[in-house]
N, C-alpha and C positions, 0 to 999 in steps of 0.2 A: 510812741510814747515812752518816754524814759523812766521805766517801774522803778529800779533801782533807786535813780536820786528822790523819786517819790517815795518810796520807803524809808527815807533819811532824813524826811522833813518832821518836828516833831507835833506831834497829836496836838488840833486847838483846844480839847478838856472841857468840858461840862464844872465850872468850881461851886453852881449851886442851884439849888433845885426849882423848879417855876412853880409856883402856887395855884395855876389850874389844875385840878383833881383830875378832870378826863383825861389830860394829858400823857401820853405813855411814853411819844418819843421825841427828841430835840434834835433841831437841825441845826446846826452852825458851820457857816459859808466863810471862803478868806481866796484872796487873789493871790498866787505864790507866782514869779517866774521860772520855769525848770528849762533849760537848756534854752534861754532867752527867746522863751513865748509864754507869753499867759495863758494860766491854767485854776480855773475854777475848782474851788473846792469846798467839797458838802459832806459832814461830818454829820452822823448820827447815832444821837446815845439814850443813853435810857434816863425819864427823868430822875433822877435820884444825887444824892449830892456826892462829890469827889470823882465823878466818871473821867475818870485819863485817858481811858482806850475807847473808843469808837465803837459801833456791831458793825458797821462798813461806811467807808470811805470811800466816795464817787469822786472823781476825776474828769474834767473836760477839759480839751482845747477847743481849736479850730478845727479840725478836720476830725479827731479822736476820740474815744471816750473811755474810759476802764471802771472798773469797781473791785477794789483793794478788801478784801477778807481778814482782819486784824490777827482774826481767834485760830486762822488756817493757815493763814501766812500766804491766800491763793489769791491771783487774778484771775477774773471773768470779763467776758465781755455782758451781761446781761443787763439788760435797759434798770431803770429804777421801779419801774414795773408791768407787769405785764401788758399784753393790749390794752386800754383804757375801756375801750366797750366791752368787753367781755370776763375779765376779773377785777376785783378791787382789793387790792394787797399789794405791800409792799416787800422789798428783796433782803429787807431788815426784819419782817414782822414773822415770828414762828406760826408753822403749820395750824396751829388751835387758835390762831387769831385772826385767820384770812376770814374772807367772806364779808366786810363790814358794807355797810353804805355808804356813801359820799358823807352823808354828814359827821359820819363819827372817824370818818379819814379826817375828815377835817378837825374834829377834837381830841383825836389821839395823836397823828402826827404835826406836830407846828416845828416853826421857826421860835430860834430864841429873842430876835425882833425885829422892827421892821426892817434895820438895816441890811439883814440876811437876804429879806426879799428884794430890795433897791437890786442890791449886789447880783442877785438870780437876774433881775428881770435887764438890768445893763448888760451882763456877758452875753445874754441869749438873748441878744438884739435881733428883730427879726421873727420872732415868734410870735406869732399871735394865740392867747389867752382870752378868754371872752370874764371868766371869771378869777381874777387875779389870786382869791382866796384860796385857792386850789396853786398854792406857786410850787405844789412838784409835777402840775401837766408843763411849766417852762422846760425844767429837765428832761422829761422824757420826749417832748417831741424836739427839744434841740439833739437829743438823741437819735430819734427815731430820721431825724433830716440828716444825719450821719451814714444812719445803716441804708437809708435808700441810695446817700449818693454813694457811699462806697459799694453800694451791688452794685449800681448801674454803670459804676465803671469800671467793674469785674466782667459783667455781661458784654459791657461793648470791647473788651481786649477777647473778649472770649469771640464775641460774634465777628472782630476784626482779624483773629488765628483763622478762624473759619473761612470767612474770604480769602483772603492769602492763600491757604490750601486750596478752595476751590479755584480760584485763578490760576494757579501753579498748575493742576491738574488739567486746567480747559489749554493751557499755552502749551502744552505736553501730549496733550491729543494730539493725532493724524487728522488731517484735513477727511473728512468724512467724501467718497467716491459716489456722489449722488446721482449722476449721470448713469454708473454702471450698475448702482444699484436698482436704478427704476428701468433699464433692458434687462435683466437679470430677473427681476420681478414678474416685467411682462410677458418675458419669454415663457419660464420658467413653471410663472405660477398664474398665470390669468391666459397662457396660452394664448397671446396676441388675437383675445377676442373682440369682435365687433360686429356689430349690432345690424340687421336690414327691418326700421322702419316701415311698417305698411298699412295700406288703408284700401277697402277695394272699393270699387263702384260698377256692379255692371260686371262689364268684360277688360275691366283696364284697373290696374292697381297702381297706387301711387307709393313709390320706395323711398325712403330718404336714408343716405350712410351715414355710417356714423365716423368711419374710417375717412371719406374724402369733404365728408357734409355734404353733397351734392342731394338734391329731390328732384325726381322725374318721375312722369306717368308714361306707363307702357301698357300695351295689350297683351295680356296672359290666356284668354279664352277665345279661340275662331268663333265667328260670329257668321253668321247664315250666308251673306254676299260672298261671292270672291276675292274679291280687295281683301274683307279680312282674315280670309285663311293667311295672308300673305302677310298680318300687320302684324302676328304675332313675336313678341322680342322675350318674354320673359318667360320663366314657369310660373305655374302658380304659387304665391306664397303663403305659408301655413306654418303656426305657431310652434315654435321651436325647429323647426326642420331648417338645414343650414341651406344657405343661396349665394347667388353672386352677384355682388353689387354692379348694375349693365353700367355706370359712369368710368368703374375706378379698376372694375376686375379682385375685388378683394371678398374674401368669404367673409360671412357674416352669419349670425343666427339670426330667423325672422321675428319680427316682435308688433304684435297688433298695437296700433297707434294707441285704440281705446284702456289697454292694460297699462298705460306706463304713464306715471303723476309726476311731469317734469322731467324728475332724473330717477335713474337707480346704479349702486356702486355697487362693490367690492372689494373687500378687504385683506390682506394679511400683514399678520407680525412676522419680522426675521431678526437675526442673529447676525453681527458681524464683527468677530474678534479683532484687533490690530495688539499690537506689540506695543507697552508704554514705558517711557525709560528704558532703565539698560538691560533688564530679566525681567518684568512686569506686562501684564495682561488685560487693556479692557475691553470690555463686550459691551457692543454698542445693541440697544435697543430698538427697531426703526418698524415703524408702519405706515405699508404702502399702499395706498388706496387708487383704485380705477373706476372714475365716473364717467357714467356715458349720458350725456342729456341730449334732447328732443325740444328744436325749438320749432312752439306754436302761434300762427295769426289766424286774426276772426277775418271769415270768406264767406261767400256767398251761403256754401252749406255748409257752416257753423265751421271747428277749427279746423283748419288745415296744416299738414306740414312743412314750416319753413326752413326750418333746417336743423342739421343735427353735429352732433362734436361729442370728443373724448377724451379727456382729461386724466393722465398719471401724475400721480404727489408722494410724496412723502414727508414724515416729520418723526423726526428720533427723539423717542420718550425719556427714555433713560441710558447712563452709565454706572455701567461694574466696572470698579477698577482693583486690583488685585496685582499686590508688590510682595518682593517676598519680606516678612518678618512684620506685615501688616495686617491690621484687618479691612476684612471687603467694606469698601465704600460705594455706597451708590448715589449718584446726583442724577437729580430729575429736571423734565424740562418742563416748566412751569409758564402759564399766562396772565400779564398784568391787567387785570380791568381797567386798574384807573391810568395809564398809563397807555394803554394797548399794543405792550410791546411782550416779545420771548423774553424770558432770563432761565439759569440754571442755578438751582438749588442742592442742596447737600440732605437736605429731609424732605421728605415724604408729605403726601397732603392726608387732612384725617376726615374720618367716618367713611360716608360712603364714596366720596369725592378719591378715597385713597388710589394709589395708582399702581394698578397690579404688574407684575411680569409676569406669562406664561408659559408655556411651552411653544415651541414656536422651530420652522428650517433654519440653518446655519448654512452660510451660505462657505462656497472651497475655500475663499484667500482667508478665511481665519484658520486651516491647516497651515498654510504655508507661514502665516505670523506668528504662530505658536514656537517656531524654530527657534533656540538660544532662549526661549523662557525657561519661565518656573513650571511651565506645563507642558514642555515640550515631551515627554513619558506622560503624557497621563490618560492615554490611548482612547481620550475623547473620538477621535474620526472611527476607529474602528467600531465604538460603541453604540453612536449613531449610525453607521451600516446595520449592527449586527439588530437593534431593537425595529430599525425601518419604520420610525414613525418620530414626528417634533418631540425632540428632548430639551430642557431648559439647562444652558452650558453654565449657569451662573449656580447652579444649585450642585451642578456637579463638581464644578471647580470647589467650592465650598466642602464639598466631602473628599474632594482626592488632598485636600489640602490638611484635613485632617486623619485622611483616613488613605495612606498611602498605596496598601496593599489594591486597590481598586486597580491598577494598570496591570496587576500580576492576573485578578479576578476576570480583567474583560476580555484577556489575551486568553484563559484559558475559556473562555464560553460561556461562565458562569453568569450571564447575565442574568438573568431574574435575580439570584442575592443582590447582586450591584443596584438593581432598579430598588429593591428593600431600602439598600443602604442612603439611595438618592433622595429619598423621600421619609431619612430620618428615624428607619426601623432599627434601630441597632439591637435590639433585643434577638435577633438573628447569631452577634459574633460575641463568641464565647474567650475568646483571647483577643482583645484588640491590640498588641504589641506584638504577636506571634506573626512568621512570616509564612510557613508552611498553610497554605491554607483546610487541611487538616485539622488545624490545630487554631486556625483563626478562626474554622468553622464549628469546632469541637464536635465532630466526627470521626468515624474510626478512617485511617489509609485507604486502606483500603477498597471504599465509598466513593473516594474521590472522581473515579471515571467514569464511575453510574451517574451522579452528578452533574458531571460537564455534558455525559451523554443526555440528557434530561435538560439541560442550558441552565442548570441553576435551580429548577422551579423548589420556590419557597414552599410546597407541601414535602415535596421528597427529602428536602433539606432539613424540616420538622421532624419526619420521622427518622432518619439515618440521629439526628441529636439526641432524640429520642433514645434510639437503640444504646447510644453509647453511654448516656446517663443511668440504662437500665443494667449495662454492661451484661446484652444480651449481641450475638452474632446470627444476623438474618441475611436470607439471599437477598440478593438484587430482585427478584421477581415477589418476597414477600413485602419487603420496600414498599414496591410497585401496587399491590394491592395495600397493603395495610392503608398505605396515604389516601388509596380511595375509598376508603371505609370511614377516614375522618375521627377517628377513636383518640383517645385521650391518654396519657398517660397511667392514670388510674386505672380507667376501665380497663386496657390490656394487661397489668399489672392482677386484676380481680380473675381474669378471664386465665389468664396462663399459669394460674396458682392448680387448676384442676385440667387442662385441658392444654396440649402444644400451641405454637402458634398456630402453625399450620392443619391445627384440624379445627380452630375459632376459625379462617382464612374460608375455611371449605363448608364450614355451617353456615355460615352467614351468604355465600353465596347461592344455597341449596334453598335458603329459605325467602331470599328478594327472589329467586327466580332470573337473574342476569348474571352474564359471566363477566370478569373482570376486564379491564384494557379493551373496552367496546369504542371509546371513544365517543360514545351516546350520554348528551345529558343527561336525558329521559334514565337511562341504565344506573347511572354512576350516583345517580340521586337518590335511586331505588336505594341503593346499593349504599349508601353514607344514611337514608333513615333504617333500613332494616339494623345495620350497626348497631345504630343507638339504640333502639330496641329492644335488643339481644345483650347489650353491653347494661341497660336496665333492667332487665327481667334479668340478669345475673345476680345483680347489686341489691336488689328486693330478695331476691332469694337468699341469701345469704344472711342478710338482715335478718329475717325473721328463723335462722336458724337451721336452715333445707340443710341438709349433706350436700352438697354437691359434687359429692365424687362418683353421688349415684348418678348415671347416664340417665334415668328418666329425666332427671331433673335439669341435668344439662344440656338436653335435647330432647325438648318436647313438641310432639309431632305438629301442632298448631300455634306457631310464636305468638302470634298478635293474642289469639285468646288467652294462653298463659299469659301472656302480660297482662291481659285487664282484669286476669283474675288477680295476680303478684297486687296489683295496685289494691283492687278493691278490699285484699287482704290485710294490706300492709295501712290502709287509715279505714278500715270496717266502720268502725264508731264515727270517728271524726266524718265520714261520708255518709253514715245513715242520717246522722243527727244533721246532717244540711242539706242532703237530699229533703229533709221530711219539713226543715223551713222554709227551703225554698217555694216548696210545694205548696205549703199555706201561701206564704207570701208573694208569689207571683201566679195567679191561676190563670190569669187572661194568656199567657203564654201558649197554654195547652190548648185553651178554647180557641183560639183564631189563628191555628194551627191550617186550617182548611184553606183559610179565606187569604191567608200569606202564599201559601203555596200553589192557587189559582193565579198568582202573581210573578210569583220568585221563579218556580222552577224551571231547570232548563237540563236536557242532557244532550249529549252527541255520542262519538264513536267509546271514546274515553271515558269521558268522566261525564256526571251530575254533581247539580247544585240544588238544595232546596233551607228551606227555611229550620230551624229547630222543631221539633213536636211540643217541646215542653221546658221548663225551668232546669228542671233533673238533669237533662241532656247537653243543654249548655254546661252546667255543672262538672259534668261528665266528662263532656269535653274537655274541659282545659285540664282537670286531672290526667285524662287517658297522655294528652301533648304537653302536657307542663309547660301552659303559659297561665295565662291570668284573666282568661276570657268568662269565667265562671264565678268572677268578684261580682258583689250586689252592684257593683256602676253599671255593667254592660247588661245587666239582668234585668233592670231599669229603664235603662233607654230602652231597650226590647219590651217592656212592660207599657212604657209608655207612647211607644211608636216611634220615639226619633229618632234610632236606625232600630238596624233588626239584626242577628245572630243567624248566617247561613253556614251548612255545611258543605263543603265540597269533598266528594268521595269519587275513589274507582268506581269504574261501573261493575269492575269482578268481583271488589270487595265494598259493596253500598255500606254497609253497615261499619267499616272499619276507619276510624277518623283519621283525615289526611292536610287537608287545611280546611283554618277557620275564618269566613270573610265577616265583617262587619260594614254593612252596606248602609248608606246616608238612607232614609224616606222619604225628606223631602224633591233629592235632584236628581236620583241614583245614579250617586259615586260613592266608589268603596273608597270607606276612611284605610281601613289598613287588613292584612293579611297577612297569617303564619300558619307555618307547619308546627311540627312536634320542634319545644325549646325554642320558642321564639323565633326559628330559625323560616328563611324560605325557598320551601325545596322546588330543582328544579324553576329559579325565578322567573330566568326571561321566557323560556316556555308557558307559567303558568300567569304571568303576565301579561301575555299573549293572550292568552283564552281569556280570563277576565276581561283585557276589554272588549272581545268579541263579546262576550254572554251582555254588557252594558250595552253596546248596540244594539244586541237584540233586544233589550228590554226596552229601550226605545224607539224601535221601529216597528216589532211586529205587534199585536194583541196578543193577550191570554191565549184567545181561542185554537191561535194557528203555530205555539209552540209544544214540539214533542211532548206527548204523555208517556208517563211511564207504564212501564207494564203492569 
């Protein structure tokens, strides 16, 4: 659209005023040609008489449309108003006048006569109007068939770049090695497994492989005659135990004919880099699947085995491609229903349909293709050695690409940061442009080969940061324990205000009762809540004012008691006064205290579990652990039976709170469990037990589970 000569053309003028009273604003239309095409023009002023200048002037051709701002001097592209369903205002009417109805659009805005509208309803040939009286819906939807068709042919050069790229990209791929991938596979990762079919009758069992398909019956058991001590050909075959197939000679696992519905497979993901262009890198996606099926006919005595076969496939999900000074593009491999053909796509499928990458082997020739890339440093192979277990190449390329120092990181052993950084933790590097890793670690030098010695792990890495933000100097051995203590910045801050590190190091071990670098979950957990404990019963003490430079106070002969006394000190009131509601308010608690715990409880060598006594106690509980198991919700469902509040305690220290389970009534499954702070000590171990104590409560009675003493 040529604004300029449209700004040159002069104003068609309002010279006098229209004598409908509702009327506010005047339209007057005129056909101009500008750069020899016609172009529609709609002038709108205000009724009143000598208006020369316009509020705005709309413009249309063929393909075009603008709207010229008299008083601003601007062009917009904005329709003559907004969506028709949903406001009614026009792009001339000020803010205090929008809102009107249809009808009083219709008597404030007109034409100055019919001719205007002839002239609308001719240019925007093609529109359909159901009610002509409304002749600015001609305008806007000759407009709005503007902006559709000019999206739609924004979107299709945009989805026709897109193609182009992805065809460029598929003609630029390596022929995918699908023969060596599926030996590779079966070698590698299904261990050239096959199957021995069987079915017995008697003294004779019927085989069928899977490896040559072949079925025969042989005798497995001597049978009383002479003849059959002699007919024996096979062993006997028994489920899972491996055999040899008597047609072909090949091993196989045995598989009772009655256990297997048709077929059963096998799956894995792998990894397989090639080289794209001249420094570029894609990582093919592929899953390989091994089906072994069992073919059956109906026989005399119902089915019998006809034969059997095994089947290796593949199909490549997706591609990463990665160029240098690009970003990673991934095209996936997609299925047409209504066509039923493969295609490759450049996005992703959505909800649950979407199509994951995971970790997954990398098979060798993507070393050797990595040579003369952009990744050729980026000591992926070594990394995968060094973690020995499926790593996702396409998440790491993604961080070595930003995050360079990673090749300096995996060569020196640091793996655990590296595994941080793969999975997006950057909260770990304190210099991300620094090359010393020192310094990228923000740690003291020094640290460094405790570190490497340690392979990185992100606790030790915490605390060595730690120390250097405290601008405190700790052995390698308080390192070593502090990280198993799990302590916080603060709290060792509170702690070494009155006391060294190393005599917090040597309390806290004196009072869990374990020594440090045991290697023992069971220890190390002791050992991370007695911590907390002690780094609490600090922090209370202080609060309410103690000295702490007196040793009694620093070390008091019974932690756990001083602690439930610090707490019960430090909210007295606030705990009496809800201990004494609860106590109103929940009493069934206490009364069928009996009749839960002919239920509930259970102990062995370790620990017990039993139900709460009472409201108070719940209460109690989640004060003594700081979680929130002592809110009226859980005190409730406990009141009204639909779970119930169990504690589980040491058997040395019954009385001393250690985790809190909240178990369903109706199906008993535990909804959830914690220790002190939300946290859960010791998980997989105490995970362990939990569901042993469910099966007990489902297999044995009341009567024949341990009593307490």
């Amino acid at each position: 659209m040529k604004k300029k000569a449209i700004e040159r053309i002069p104003y068609l003028g309002l010279k006098k005023k229209l004598r409908q009273k509702d009327a506010k604003y005047i339209g007057i239309t005129a056909i101009r040609i500008v750069g020899h095409e016609k172009h529609l023009f709609l002038e709108m002023y205000r009724n009143a008489k000598n208006q020369t200048e316009p509020l705005v002037r709309v413009v249309l051709n063929k393909k075009e449309f603008g709207t010229y701002i008299p008083e601003t001097g601007e062009w917009n592209r904005r329709k003559i108003m907004p969506d028709e369903y949903y406001d009614a205002y026009f792009i001339w009417e000020t803010p205090g006048e929008r809102g009107c109805t249809q009808k009083e659009l219709e008597k404030q805005n007109i034409l100055q006569n019919s001719e205007d509208l002839e002239r609308i309803k001719k240019f925007c040939k093609g529109v359909e109007v159901w009610d002509s009286t409304k002749w600015w819906k001609y305008i806007y939807r000759y407009e709005q068939n503007i902006s559709i068709t000019a999206r739609r042919k924004t979107e299709e050069r945009r989805y026709e770049r897109r193609q182009n790229a992805l065809n460029d990209r598929i003609s630029h791929t390596k022929e995918l090695p699908e023969k060596k991938i599926l030996e590779t596979a079966d070698s590698l990762y299904f261990h050239h497994a096959h199957y021995l079919y069987y079915k017995k009758r008697g003294c004779f069992a019927q085989i069928a492989c899977s490896k040559c398909g072949g079925v025969m019956t042989d005798r497995w058991k001597e049978g009383i005659s002479f003849e059959s001590q002699l007919q024996c050909g096979i062993e006997e075959p028994r489920e899972g135990k491996v055999g040899i197939c008597p047609l072909c000679g090949a091993h196989g696992e045995y598989k009772c004919q009655g256990k297997v519905k048709g077929y059963h497979s096998k799956s894995i993901h792998l990894f397989l880099g090639q080289k794209y262009k001249d420094r570029g890198m894609v990582l093919r996606y592929i899953k390989v699947t091994k089906k072994w099926c069992l073919g059956m006919i109906g026989g005399e005595n119902g089915p019998e085995m006809f034969n059997s076969s095994e089947e290796l496939a593949g199909v490549e999900i997706a591609r990463a491609y990665f160029e240098p000074g690009k970003k990673l593009q991934i095209d996936y491999h997609k299925y047409n229903w209504y066509d039923g053909k493969d295609f490759w796509d450049d996005c992703n499928l959505y909800g649950n349909a979407n199509i994951t990458i995971g970790e997954a082997p990398i098979l060798k020739e993507t070393y050797q293709e990595m040579e003369g890339t952009i990744f050729q440093y980026s000591a992926l192979k070594e990394y995968t050695a060094a973690v020995r277990e499926a790593v996702n190449p396409i998440s790491y390329f993604e961080r070595y690409q930003q995050t360079p120092q990673i090749e300096v990181l995996v060569k020196l052993g640091l793996i655990g940061v590296v595994k941080e950084l793969i999975r997006y933790r950057y909260g770990i590097v304190t210099d991300q442009d620094a090359r010393r890793p020192d310094k990228f670690l923000g740690i003291r030098k020094e640290s460094v080969k405790q570190l490497i010695a340690a392979e990185g792990d992100p606790g030790i890495l915490n605390t060595m940061q730690m120390e250097k933000r405290m601008q405190q100097v700790w052995t390698g051995e308080q390192i070593e324990h502090l990280t198993e203590t799990g302590l916080g910045r603060g709290q060792i801050e509170t702690a070494i205000r009155y006391m060294s590190l190393q005599k917090l190091l040597n309390r806290i071990e004196k009072y869990s009762g374990c020594e440090y670098g045991t290697k023992c979950s069971g220890a190390e957990q002791k050992i991370r809540s007695t911590a907390t404990t002690y780094a609490d019963y600090l922090n209370m003490r202080q609060s309410l004012g103690y000295d702490l430079n007196n040793t009694i106070y620093q070390h008091p002969r019974n932690l756990e008691e001083a602690h439930d006394e610090m707490v019960r000190e430090s909210h007295k009131e606030e705990i009496d006064k809800r201990l004494n509601e609860v106590a109103i308010r929940f009493p069934d608690i206490q009364s069928r205290y009996r009749e839960l715990r002919k239920k509930y409880f259970y102990e062995d060598d370790e620990y017990l579990i039993r139900p709460a006594r009472s409201a108070e106690e719940i209460v109690m509980e989640g004060r003594t652990l700081h979680h929130c198991v002592g809110g009226d919700t859980y005190l409730r469902r406990h009141d009204r039976g639909e779970s119930y509040i169990l504690m589980l305690r040491d058997k040395k220290q019954p009385e001393r709170p250690y985790i809190t389970v909240e178990i369903d009534s109706r199906k008993s499954s535990i909804r959830q469990w914690y220790g002190a702070h939300d946290r859960k000590p010791d998980q997989k171990n105490m995970q362990r037990w939990l569901n042993q104590y469910l099966r007990q409560l489902e297999e044995q009675p009341a009567a024949m589970r341990t009593r307490t003493a």
